[in-house]
N, C-alpha and C positions, 0 to 999 in steps of 0.2 A: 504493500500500500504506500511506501515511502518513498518509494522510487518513480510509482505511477503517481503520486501527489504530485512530485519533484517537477515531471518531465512536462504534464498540464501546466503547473505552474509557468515554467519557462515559455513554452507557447503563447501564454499569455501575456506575459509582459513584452515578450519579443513583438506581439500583436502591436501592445498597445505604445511601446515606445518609441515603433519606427516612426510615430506623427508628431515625436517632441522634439527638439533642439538636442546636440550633443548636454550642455550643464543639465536639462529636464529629464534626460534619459539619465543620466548619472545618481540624480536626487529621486526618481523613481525606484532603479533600480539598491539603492543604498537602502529606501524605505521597506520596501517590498521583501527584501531576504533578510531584513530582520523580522519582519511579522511573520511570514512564512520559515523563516528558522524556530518562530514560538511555536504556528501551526501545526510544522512537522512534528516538533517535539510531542504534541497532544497528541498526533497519527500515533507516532513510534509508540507513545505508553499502549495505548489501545491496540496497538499490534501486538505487545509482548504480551497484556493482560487476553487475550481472546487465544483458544485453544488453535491449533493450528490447523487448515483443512487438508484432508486426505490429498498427496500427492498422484496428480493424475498420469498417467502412463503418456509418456510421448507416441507422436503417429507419426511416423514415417512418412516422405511423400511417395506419390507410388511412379512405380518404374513406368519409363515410356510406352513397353508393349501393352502392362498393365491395366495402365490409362487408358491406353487404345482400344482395349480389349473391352473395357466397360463403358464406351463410347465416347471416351476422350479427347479431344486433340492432344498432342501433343506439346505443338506450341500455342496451347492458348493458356498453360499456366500461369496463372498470375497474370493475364492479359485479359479481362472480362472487355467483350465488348471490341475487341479488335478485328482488323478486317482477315479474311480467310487468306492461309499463308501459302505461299507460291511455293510452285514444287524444289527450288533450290533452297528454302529455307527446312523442309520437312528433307530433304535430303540431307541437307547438312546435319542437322539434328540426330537424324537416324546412324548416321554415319558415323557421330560421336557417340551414342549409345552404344554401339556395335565394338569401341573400344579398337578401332584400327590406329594404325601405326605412320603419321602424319597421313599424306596425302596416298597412302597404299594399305592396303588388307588383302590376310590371304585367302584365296580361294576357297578354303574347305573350313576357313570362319565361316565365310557368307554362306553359304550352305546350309551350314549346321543352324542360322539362325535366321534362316526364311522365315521362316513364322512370327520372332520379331518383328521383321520388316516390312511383311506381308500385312501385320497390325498398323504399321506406322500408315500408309495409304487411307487419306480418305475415302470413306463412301465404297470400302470393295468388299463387293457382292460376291457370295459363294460361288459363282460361276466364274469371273473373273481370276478367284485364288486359286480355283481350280486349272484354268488356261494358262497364267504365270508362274505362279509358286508348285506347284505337285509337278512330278519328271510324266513328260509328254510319253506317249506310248510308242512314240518311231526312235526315239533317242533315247528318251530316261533319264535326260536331262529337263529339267525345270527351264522355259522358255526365259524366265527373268535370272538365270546362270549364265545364257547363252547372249544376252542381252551384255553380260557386262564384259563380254572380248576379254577374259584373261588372258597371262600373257606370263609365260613362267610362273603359275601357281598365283601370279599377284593379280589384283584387282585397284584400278587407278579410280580417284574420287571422281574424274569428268567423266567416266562411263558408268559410274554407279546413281550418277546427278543427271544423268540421259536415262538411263534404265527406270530410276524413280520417276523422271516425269511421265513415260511412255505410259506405266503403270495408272498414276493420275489423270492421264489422256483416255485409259479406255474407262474409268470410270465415273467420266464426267465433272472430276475434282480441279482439272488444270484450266485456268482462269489467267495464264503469262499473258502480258502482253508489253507493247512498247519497245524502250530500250533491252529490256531482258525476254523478252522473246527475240529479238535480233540477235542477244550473244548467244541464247543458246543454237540461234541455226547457226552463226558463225563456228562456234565449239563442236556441231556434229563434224561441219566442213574441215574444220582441221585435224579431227579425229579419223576422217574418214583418208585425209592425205598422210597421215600417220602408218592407217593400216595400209595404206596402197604402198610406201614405201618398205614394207616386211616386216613381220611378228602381228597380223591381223587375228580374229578364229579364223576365217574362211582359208587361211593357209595350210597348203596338203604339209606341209613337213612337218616334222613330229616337233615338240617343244622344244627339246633339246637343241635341234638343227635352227630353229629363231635366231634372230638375232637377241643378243643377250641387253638391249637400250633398244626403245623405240627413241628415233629423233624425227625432228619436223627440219628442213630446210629454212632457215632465217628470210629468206625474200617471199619462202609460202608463206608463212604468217604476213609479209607486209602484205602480199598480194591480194590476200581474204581479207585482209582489212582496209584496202581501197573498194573491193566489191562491197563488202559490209554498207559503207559510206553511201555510194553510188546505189542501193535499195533503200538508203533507212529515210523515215519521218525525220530523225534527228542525223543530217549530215557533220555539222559543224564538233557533233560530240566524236565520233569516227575519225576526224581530219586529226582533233586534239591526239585522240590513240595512237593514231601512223607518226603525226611529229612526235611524241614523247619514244614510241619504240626506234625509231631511225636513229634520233637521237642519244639514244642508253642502249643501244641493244651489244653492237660489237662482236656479236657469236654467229659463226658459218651456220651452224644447227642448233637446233635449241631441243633439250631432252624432253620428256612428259612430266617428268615432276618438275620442270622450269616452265613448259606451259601453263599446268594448271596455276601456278603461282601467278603467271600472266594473266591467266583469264579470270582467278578472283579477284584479280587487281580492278579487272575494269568492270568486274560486277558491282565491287563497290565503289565504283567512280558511278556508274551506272545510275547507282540507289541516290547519290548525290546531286549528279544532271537532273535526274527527276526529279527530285525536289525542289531545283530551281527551274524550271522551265517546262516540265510534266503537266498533265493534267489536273492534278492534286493539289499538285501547289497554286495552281488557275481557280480551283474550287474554294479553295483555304484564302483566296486572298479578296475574291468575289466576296466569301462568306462573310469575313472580318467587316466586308466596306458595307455590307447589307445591315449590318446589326449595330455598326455606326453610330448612327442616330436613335437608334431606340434603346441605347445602354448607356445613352450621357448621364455621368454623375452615380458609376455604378464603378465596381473595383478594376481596372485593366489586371489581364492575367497574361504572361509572357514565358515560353519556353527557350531560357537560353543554350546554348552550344557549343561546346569547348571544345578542342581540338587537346586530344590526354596525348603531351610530350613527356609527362616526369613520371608517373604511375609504374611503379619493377613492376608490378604484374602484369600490366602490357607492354613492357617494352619489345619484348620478345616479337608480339604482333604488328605492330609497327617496324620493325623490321623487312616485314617480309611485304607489305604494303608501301612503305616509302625508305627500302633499305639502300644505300650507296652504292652497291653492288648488282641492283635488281634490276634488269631488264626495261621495267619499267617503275615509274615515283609518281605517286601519287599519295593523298593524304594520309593518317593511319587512322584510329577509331575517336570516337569524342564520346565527351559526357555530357549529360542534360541536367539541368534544373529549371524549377518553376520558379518564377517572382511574383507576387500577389502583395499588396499594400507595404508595397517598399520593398521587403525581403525575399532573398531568394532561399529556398526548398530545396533540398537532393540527399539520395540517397548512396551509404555506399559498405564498404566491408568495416566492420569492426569487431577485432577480437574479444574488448574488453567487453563483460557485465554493464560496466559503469559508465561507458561510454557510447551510448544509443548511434543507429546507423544514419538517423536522420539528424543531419545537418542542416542549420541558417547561416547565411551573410549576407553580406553588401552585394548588389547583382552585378552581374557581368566580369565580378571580380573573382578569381579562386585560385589561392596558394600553390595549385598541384597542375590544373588545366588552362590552355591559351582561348581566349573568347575567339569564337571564330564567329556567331551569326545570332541574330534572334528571332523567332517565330512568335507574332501577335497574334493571339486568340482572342474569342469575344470577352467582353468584362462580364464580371460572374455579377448575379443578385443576392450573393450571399454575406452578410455582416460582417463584420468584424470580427465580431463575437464568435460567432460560430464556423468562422475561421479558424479562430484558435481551437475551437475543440473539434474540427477533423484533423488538426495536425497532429492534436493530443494523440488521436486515432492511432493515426499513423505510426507516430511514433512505436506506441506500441505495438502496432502489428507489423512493422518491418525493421526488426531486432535484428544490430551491423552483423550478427553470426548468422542472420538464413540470408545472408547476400550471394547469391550465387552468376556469374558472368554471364550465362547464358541464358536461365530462366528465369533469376529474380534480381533484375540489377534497374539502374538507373533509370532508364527508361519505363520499366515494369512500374517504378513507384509515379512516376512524374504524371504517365498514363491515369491510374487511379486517382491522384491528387486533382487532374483537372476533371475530370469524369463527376470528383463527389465536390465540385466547385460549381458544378451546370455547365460547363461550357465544351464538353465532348473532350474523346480523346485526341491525345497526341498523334501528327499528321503519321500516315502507314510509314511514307521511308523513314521515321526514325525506329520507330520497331523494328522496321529492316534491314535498317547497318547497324544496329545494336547485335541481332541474330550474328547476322554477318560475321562481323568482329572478333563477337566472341565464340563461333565456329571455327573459324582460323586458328585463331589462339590456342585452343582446347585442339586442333590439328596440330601445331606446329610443340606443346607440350607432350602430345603423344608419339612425335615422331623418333626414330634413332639415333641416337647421337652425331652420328656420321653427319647424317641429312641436316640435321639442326643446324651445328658448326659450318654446313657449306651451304646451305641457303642464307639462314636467319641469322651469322655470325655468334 
């Protein structure tokens, strides 16, 4: 009870002090934690005098397939209310649950846990699991085995992120479109000049006789990405890809785990473009100018965006996004927070008890991340007051120890906070390079040392 008095407490004054002067916030705050040092003290006796209540058993969150199995999403943990996720976000997911080895796994993992994966697909009907997952009667292999072209026992992340959408294509689940449906035809294209230069399935020799590296030819990447251009809605984002690879590339050939690292580069360049020039952000900006006039004198709510340079537990990923040595450079992951009547809201890890996961400051400012942009949302109708106590909320239900990268991080809190503000969630690409990000990262911590030290330094 002392800690949850404490953490209300703070919400409050933090509430009520952003509207005073530096000296009136001082004489507030001096006033306040002496009465609230009395209060506590009255909590604390009444805590020790009261019997203690029966410790309740922790629950586990449940496994991905789990989830799935009881008609879960996957990635909608901790995401109420978000838009249905595109089949390289449910790939990526699936691919970390599956405990592969960065950007490869081996064949007779995937195998052994079709049925995981077979769960992770939205919307697939018995008939469907039957036609992919179960060994076909001509071969005996599983049609979604044969889907992912192994290649010496290994199975690479771009054909298992092809395999999975094909999956969500017969079941009505796949909804890509825009910039990422353009890479992912771009990615079959250069998947497909991969196998035509040897180590395909369709090749009669035996494994052993492959070649032991599939590579691409450096000018076939520039190639497919002039055609890329020369098809898409978005040219100018394409031109950007061909200068930055021309640029940084330097390599006769380029191997497949140097592709894939290419081609999640510009997925998340992708999720970015879109956000500035997509449809979305056309929707989000109409919306803001709609609700205008009919919010004057109500709280403005703002999602800022930092660009994470100093964070150890990303550095790693960042690396492989905008590394000196990569192919190509583009930005690495960022962090969000809310500002609402002055202060900015965010969420992040923390080991200590005593030291809650939800953080306040000054906006636009943060010790650890660079301000890269800000997103205006409608202004909320909700007090002051009762501002402070969804934060209380908050606070307490997102404790710095269930911070998790992938399914309960920043973005996951910022989402909820503006949702229980009235003003809807945070726009889909940021849910999207959050995914992203921490897919990679959770890739590049799973990989072999070897691969780590010569990709990610």
């Amino acid at each position: 009870p002392v800690h949850l008095a404490r953490v209300r407490f703070a919400a409050r004054i933090c509430t009520v002090s952003s509207r005073l002067s530096p000296a009136g916030c001082m004489l507030l705050r001096s006033w306040s934690l002496n009465s609230e040092a009395r209060r506590l003290q009255g909590l604390l006796s009444e805590a020790v005098a009261a019997p203690a209540p029966p410790a309740a058993a922790p629950v586990a969150p449940p496994e991905p397939a789990a989830a799935a199995a009881c008609g879960l999403s996957p990635t909608r943990r901790g995401t109420s209310g978000a838009a249905p996720a595109e089949a390289w976000e449910l790939a990526l997911e699936t691919w970390i649950d599956l405990k592969a080895s960065g950007y490869a796994i081996e064949e007779s993992r995937v195998q052994s846990l079709l049925p995981s994966i077979a769960a992770s697909v939205p919307r697939l009907s018995r008939d469907c699991t039957h036609q992919l997952f179960e060994p076909s009667a001509q071969s005996g292999q599983p049609v979604f085995m044969k889907l992912l072209r192994a290649h010496r026992g290994q199975v690479n992340f771009l054909y298992f992120w092809k395999a999975f959408g094909e999956a969500m294509h017969m079941t009505g689940a796949k909804h890509d479109a825009g910039l990422t449906a353009e890479l992912e035809m771009l990615r079959d294209r250069l998947l497909r000049r991969v196998e035509d230069i040897g180590g395909g399935m369709d090749d009669d020799r035996s494994a052993q006789a492959r070649p032991e590296r599939r590579v691409l030819p450096a000018w076939s990447l520039v190639e497919e990405v002039h055609r890329a251009a020369s098809m898409s809605s978005a040219p100018n984002f394409w031109k950007r890809c061909s200068e930055v690879l021309v640029g940084n590339l330097g390599l006769e050939e380029i191997s497949l785990e140097e592709l894939t690292s290419i081609v999640l580069s510009w997925l998340h360049e992708s999720q970015l473009w879109e956000s500035e020039h997509g449809a979305e952000a056309q929707a989000l900006t109409r919306r803001s100018l709609s609700m205008a006039s009919q919010d004057e004198g109500l709280l403005p709510v703002y999602v800022h965006i930092y660009d994470v340079s100093k964070e150890e537990s990303i550095q790693s990923l960042n690396s492989i996004l905008a590394h000196k040595n990569s192919p190509v450079k583009f930005g690495g992951v960022f962090h969000a927070g809310v500002e609402v009547n002055g202060l900015e809201w965010s969420y992040g890890y923390s080991p200590s008890l005593s030291k809650p996961g939800v953080s306040c400051g000054k906006p636009r400012i943060h010790p650890q991340h660079v301000y890269r942009q800000t997103i205006t949302l409608r202004n909320t109708k909700v007090v002051a007051e009762m501002i402070a106590e969804i934060i209380s909320q908050l606070i307490e239900e997102y404790p710095g120890s269930d911070y998790n990268l992938l399914r309960r991080n920043c973005c996951h809190f910022a989402d909820d906070f503006c949702r229980r503000l009235g003003v809807g969630g945070i726009p889909g690409w940021v849910h999207r390079l959050a995914r992203l990000g921490a897919g990679v990262e959770a890739m590049i911590q799973s990989a072999p040392r070897p691969i780590r030290e010569r990709f990610y330094g």
